[in-house]
DSSP file (Angstrom, degrees, kcal/mol; ACC not computed):
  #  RESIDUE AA STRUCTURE BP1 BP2  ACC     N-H-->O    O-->H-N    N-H-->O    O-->H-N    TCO  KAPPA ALPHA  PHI   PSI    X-CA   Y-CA   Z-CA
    1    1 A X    >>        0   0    0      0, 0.0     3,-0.9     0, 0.0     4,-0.6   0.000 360.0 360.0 360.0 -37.5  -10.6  -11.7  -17.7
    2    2 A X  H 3>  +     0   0    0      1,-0.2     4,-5.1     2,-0.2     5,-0.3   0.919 360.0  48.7 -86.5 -33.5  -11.1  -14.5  -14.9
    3    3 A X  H 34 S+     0   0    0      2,-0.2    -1,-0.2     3,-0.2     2,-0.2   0.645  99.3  59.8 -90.3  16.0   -7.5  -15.1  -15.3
    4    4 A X  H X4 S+     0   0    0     -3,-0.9     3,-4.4     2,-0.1    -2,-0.2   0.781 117.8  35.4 -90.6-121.1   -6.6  -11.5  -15.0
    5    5 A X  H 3X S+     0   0    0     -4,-0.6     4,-4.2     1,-0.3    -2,-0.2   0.338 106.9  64.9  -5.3 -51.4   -8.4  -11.9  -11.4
    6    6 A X  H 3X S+     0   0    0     -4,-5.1     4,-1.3     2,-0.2    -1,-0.3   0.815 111.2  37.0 -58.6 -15.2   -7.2  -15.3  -10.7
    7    7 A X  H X> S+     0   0    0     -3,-4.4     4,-2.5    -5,-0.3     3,-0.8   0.995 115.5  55.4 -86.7 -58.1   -3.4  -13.7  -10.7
    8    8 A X  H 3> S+     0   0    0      1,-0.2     4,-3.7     2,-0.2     5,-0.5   0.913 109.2  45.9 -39.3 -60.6   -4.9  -10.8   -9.0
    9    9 A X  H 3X S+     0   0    0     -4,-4.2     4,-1.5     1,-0.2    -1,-0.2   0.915 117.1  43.9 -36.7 -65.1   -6.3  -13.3   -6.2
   10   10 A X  H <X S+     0   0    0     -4,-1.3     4,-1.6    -3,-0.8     5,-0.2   0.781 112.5  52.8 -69.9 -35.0   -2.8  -15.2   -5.9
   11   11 A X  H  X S+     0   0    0     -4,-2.5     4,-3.3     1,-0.2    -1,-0.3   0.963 112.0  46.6 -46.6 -47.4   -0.9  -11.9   -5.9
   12   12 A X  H  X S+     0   0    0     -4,-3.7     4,-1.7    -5,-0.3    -2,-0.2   0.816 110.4  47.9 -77.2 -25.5   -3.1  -10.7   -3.0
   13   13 A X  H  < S+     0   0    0     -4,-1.5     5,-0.3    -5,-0.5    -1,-0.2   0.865 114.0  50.6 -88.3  -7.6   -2.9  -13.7   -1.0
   14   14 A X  H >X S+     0   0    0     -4,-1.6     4,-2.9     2,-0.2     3,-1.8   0.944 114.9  48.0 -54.2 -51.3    1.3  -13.6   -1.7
   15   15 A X  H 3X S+     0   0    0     -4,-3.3     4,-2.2     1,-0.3     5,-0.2   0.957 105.0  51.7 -62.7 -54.8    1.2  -10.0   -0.5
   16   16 A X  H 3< S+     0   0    0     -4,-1.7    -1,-0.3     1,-0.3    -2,-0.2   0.162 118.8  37.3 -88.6  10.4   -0.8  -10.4    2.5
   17   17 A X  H X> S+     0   0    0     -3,-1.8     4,-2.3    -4,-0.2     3,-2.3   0.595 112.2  64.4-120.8 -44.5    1.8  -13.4    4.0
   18   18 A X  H 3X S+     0   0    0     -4,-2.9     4,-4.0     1,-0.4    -2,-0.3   0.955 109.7  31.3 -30.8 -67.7    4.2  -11.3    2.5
   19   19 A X  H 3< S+     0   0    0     -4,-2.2    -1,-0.4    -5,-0.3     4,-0.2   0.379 111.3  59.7 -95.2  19.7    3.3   -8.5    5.0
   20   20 A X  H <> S+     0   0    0     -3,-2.3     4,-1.7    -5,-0.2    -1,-0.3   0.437 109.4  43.6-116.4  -8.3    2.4  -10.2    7.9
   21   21 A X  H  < S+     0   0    0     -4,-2.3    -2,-0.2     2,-0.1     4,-0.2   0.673 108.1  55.4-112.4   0.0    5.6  -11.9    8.2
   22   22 A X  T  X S+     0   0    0     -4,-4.0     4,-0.9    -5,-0.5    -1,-0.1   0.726 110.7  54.6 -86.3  -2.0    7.7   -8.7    7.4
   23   23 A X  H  > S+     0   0    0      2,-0.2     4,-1.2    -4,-0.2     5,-0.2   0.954 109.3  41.8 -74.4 -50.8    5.7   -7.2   10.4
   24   24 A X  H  X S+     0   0    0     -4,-1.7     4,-5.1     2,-0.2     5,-0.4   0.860 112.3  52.7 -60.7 -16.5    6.4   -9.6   12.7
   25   25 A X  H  > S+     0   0    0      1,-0.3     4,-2.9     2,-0.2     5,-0.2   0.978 118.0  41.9 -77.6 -32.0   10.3  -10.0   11.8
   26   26 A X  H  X>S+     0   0    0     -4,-0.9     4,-2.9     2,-0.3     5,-0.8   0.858 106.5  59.7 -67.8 -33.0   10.5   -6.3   12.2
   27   27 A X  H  X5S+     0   0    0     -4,-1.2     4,-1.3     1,-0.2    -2,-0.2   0.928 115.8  38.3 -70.0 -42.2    8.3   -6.5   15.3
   28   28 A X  H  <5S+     0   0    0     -4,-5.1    -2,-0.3     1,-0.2    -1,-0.2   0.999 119.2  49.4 -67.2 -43.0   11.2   -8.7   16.6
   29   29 A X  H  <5S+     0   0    0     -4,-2.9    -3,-0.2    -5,-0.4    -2,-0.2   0.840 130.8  11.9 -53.6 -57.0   13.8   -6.7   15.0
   30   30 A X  H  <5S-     0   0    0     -4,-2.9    -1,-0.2     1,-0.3    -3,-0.2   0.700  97.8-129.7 -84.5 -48.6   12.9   -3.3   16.1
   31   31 A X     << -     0   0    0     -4,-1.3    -1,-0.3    -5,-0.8     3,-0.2  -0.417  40.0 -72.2  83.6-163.8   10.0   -3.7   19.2
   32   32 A X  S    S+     0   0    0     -2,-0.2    -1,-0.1     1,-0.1    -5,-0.1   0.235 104.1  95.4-106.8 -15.4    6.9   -2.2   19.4
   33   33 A X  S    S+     0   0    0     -3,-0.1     2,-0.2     2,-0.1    -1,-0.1   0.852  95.0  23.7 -65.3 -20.0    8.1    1.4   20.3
   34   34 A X  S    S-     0   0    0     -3,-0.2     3,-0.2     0, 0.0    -4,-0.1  -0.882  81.7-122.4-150.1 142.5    8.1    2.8   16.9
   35   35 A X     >  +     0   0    0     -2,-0.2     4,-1.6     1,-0.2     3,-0.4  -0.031  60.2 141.6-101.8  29.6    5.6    1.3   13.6
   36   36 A X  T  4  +     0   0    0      1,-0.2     4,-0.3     2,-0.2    -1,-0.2   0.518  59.5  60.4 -70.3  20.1    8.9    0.8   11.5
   37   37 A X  T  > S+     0   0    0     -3,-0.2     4,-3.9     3,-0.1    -1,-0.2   0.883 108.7  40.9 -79.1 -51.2    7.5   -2.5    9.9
   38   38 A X  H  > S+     0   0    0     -3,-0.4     4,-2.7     2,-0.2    -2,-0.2   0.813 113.1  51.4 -68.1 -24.3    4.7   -0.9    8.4
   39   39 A X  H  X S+     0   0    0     -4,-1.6     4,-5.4     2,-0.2    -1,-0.2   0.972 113.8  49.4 -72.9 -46.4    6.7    2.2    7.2
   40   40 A X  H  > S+     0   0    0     -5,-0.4     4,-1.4    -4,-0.3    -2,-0.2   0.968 112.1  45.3 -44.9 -61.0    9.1   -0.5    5.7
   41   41 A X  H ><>S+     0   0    0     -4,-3.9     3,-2.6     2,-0.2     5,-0.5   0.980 118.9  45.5 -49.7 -76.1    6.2   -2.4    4.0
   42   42 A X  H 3X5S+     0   0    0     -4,-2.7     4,-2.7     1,-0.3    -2,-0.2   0.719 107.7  50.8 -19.0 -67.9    4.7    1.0    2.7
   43   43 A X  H 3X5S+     0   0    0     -4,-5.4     4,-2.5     2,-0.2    -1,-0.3   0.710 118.3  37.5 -75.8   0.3    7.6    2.5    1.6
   44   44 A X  H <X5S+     0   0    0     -3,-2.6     4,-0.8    -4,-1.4     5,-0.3   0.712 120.4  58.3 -89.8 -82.0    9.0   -1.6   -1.3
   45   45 A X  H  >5S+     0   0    0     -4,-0.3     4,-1.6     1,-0.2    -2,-0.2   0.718 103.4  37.1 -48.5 -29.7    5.6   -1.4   -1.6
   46   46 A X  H >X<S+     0   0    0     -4,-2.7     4,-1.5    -5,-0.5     3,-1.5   0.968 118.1  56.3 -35.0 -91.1    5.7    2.0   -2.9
   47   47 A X  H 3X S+     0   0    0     -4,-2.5     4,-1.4     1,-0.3    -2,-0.2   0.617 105.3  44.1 -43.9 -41.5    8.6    1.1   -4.6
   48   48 A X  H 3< S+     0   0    0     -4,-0.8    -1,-0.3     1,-0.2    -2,-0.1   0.874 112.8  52.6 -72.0 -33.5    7.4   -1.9   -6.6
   49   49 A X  H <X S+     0   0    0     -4,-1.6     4,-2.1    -3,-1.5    -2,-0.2   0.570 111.1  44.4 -47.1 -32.2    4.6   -0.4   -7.5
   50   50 A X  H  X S+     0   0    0     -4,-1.5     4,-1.5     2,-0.2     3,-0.2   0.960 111.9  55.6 -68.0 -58.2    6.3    2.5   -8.8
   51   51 A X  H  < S+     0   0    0     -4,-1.4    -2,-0.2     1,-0.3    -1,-0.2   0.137 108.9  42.7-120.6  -7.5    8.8    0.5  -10.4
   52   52 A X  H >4 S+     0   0    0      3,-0.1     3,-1.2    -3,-0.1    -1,-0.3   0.562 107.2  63.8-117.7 -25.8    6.4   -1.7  -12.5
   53   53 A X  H 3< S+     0   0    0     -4,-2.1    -2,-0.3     1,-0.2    -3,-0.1   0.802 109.7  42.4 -54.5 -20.2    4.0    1.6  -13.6
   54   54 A X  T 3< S+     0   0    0     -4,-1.5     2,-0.5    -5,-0.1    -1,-0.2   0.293  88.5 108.3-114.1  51.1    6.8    2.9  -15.3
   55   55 A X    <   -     0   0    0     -3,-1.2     2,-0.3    -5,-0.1     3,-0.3  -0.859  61.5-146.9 -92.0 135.3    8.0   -0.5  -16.9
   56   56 A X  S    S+     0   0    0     -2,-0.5     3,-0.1     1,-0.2    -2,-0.0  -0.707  83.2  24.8-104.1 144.7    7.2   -0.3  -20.7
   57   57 A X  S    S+     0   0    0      1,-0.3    -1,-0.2    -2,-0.3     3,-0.1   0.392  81.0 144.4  82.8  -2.1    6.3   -3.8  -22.2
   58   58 A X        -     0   0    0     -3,-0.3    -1,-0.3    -6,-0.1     2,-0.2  -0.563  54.1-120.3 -73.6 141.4    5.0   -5.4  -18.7
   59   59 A X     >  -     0   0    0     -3,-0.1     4,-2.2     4,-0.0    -1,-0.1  -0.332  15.7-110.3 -73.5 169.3    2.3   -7.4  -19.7
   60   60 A X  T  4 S+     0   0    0      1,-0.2     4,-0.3     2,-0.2    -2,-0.1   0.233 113.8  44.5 -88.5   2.5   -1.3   -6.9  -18.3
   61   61 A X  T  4 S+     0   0    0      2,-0.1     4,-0.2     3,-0.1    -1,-0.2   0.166 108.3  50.3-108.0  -5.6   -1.4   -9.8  -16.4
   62   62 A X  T  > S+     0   0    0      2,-0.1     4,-1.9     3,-0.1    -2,-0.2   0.736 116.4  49.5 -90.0 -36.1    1.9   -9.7  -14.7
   63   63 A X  T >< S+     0   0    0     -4,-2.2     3,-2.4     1,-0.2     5,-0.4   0.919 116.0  43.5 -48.8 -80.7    0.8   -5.5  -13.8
   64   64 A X  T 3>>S+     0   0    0      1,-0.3     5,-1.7    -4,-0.3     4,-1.0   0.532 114.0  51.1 -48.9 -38.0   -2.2   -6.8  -12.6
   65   65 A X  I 34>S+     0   0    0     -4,-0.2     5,-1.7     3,-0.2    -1,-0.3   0.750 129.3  18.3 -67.8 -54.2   -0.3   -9.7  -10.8
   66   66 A X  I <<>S+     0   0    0     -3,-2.4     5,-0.6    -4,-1.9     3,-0.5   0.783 126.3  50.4 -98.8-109.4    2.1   -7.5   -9.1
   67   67 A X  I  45S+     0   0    0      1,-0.3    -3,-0.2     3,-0.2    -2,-0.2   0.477 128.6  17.8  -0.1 -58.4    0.5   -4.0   -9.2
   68   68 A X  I  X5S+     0   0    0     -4,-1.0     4,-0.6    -5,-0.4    -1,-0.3   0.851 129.0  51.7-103.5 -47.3   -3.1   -4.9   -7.8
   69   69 A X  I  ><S+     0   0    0     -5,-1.7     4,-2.6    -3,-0.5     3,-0.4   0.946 124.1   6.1 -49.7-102.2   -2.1   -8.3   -6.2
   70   70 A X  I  ><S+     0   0    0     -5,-1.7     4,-1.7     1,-0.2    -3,-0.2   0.559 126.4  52.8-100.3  18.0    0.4   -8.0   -4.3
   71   71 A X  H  ><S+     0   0    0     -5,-0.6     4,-3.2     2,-0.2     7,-0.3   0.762 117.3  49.9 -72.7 -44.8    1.3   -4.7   -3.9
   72   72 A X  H  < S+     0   0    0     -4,-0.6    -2,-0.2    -6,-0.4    -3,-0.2   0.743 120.3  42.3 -76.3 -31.7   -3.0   -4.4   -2.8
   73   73 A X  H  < S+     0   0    0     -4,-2.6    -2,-0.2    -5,-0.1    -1,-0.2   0.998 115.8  43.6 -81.2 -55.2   -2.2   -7.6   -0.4
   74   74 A X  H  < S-     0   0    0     -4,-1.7     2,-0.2     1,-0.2    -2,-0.2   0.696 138.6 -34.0 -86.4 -42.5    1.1   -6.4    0.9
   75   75 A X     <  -     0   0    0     -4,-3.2     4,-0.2   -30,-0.1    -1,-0.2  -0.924  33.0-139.1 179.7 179.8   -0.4   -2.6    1.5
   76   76 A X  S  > S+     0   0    0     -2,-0.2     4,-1.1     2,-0.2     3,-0.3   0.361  91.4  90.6-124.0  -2.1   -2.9   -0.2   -0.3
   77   77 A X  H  > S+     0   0    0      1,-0.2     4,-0.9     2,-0.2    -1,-0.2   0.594  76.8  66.1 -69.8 -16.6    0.0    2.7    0.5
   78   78 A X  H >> S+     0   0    0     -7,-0.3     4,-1.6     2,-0.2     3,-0.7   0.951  99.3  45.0 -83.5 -36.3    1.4    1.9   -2.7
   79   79 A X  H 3> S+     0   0    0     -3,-0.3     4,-3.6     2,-0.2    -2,-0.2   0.852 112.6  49.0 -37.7 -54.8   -1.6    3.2   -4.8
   80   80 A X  H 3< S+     0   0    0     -4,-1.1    -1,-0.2     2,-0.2    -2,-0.2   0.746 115.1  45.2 -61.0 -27.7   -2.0    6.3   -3.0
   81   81 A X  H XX S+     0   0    0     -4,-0.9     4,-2.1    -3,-0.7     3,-0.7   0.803 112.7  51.5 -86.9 -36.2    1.9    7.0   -3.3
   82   82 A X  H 3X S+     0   0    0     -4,-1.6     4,-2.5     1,-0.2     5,-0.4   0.985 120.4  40.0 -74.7 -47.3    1.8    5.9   -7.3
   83   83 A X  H 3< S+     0   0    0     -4,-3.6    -1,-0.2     1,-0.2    -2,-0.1   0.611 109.1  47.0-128.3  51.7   -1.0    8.4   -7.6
   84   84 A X  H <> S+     0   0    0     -3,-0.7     4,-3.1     2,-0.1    -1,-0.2   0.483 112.3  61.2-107.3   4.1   -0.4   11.0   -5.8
   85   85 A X  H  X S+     0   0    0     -4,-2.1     4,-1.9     1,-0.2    -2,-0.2   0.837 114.4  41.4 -49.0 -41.1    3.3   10.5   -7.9
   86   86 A X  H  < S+     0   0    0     -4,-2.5     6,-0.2     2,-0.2    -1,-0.2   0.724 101.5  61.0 -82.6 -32.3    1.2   10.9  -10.7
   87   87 A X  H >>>S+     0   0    0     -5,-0.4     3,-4.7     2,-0.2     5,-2.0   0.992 111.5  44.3 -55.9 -85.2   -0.8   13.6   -9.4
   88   88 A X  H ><5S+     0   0    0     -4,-3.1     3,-2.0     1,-0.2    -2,-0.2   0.913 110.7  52.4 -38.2 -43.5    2.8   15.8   -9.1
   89   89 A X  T 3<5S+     0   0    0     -4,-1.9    -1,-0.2     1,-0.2    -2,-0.2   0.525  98.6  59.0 -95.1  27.5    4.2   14.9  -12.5
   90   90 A X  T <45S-     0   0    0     -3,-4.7    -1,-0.2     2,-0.1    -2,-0.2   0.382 123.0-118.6 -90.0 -19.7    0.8   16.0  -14.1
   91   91 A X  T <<5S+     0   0    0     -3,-2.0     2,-2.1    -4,-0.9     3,-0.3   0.653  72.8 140.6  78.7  18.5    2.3   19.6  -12.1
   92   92 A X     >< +     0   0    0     -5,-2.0     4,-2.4     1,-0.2    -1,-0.2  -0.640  24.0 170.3-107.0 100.6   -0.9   19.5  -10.0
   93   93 A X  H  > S+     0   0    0     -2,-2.1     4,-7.2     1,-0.2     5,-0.3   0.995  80.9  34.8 -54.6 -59.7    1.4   20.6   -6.6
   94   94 A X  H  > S+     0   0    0     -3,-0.3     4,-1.1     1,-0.2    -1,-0.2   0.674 106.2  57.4-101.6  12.4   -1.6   21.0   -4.9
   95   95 A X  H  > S+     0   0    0      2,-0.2     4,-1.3     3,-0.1    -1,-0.2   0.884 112.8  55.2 -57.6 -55.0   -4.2   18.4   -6.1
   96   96 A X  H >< S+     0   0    0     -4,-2.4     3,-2.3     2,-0.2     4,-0.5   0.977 111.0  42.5 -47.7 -67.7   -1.1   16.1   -4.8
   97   97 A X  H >X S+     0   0    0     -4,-7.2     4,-3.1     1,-0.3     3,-0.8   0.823 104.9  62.1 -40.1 -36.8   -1.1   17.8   -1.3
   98   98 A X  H 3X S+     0   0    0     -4,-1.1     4,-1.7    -5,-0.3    -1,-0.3   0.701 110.1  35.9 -68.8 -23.8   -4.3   17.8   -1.1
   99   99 A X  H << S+     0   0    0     -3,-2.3     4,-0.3    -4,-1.3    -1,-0.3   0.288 112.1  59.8-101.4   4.6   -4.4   13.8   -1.2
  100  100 A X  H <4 S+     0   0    0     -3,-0.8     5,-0.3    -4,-0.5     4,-0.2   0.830 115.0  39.4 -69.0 -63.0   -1.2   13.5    0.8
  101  101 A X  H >X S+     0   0    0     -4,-3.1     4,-2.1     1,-0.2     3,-1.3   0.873 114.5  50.2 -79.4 -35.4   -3.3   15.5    3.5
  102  102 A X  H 3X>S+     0   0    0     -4,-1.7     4,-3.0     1,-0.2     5,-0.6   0.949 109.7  43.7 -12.1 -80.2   -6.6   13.9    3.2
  103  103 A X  H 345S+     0   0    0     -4,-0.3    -1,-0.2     1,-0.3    -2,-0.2   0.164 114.0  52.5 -93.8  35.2   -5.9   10.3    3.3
  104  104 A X  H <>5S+     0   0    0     -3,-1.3     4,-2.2    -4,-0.2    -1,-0.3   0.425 120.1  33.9 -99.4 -32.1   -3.5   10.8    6.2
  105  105 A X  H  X5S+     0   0    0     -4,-2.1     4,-0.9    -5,-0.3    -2,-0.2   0.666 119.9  48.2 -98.3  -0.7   -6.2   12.7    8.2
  106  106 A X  H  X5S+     0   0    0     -4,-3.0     4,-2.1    -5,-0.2     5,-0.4   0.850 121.2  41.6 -67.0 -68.3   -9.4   10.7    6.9
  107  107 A X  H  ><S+     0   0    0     -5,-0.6     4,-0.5     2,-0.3    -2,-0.2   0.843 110.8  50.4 -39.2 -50.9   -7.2    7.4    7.8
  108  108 A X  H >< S+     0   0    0     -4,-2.2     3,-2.1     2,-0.2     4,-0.4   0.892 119.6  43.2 -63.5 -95.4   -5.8    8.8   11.2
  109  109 A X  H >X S+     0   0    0     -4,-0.9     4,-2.9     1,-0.3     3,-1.4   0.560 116.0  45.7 -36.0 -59.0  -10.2    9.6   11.8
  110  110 A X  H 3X S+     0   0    0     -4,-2.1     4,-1.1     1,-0.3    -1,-0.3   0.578 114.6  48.6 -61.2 -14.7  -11.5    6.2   10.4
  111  111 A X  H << S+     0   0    0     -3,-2.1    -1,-0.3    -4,-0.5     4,-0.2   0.735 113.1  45.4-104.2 -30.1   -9.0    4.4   12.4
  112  112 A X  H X> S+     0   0    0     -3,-1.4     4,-2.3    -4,-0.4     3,-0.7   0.887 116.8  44.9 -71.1 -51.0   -9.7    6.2   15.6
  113  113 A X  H 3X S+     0   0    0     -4,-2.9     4,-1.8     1,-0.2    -2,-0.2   0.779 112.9  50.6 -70.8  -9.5  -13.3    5.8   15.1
  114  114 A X  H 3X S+     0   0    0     -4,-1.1     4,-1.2    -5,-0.2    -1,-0.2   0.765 115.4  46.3 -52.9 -39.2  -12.8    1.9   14.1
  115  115 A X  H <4>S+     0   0    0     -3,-0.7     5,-4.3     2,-0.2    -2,-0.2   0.790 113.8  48.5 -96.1 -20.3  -10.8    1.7   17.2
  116  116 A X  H ><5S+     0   0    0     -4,-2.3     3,-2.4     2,-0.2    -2,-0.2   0.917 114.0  45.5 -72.1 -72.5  -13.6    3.7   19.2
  117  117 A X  H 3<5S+     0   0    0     -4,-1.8    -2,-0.2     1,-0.3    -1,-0.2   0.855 105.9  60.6 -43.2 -37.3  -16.3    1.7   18.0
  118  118 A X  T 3<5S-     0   0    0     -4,-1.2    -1,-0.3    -5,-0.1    -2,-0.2   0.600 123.1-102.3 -59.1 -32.2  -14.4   -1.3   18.7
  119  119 A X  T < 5 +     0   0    0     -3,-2.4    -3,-0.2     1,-0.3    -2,-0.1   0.455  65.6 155.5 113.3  17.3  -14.3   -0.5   22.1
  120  120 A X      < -     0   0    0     -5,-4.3    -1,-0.3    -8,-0.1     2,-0.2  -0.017  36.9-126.6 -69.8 157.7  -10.7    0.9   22.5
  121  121 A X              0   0    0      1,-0.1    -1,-0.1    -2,-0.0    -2,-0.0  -0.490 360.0 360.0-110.0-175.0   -9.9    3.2   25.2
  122  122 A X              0   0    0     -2,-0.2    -1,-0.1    -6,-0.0    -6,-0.1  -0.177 360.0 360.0 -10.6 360.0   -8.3    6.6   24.8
């Protein structure tokens, strides 16, 4: 177990250098007009995540490693995509929607009121 956590740890701090330097290279890449760094991060992190639930024979500390580490460092949009993936290929259409539209309009509100509280203007 603690070394189920310790990979979890070293995953998360991988991810999280991981994604702050695909933000900036994108921030150069792109500018500022448009968030396509994070959409980029979202959608590999999606993807890896995806792409190691349906790997047969991954060990349980290489999931954990990848999956929770750094997929959880790198962005927390890959969990929410793997299960509202999961959600649809259970056939619950609208269980899925319903957590597509939730945690974009909960996120969009906590983020405004983070940003209110915080002392952000408009």
């Amino acid at each position: 177990m603690t070394r189920t956590y310790l990979l979890i740890a070293l995953g998360g701090a991988l991810g999280s250098v991981a994604r702050a330097w695909g933000s900036a290279l994108a921030l150069r890449l792109a500018g500022a007009g448009f968030p396509l760094g994070t959409i980029a991060i979202n959608v590999l992190g999606s993807f890896v995540i995806g792409l190691f639930a349906a790997r047969a024979g991954t060990s349980d500390d290489l999931r954990a490693f990848v999956m929770v580490g750094i997929c959880g460092g790198f962005t927390t949009f890959s969990s929410f995509s793997l299960q509202t993936l999961e959600l649809l290929q259970a056939g619950r259409v609208l269980a899925a929607m319903g957590n597509v539209a939730l945690s974009v309009a909960l996120c969009l509100l906590a983020v405004a009121a983070g940003h209110a509280a915080g002392g952000g203007g408009g």
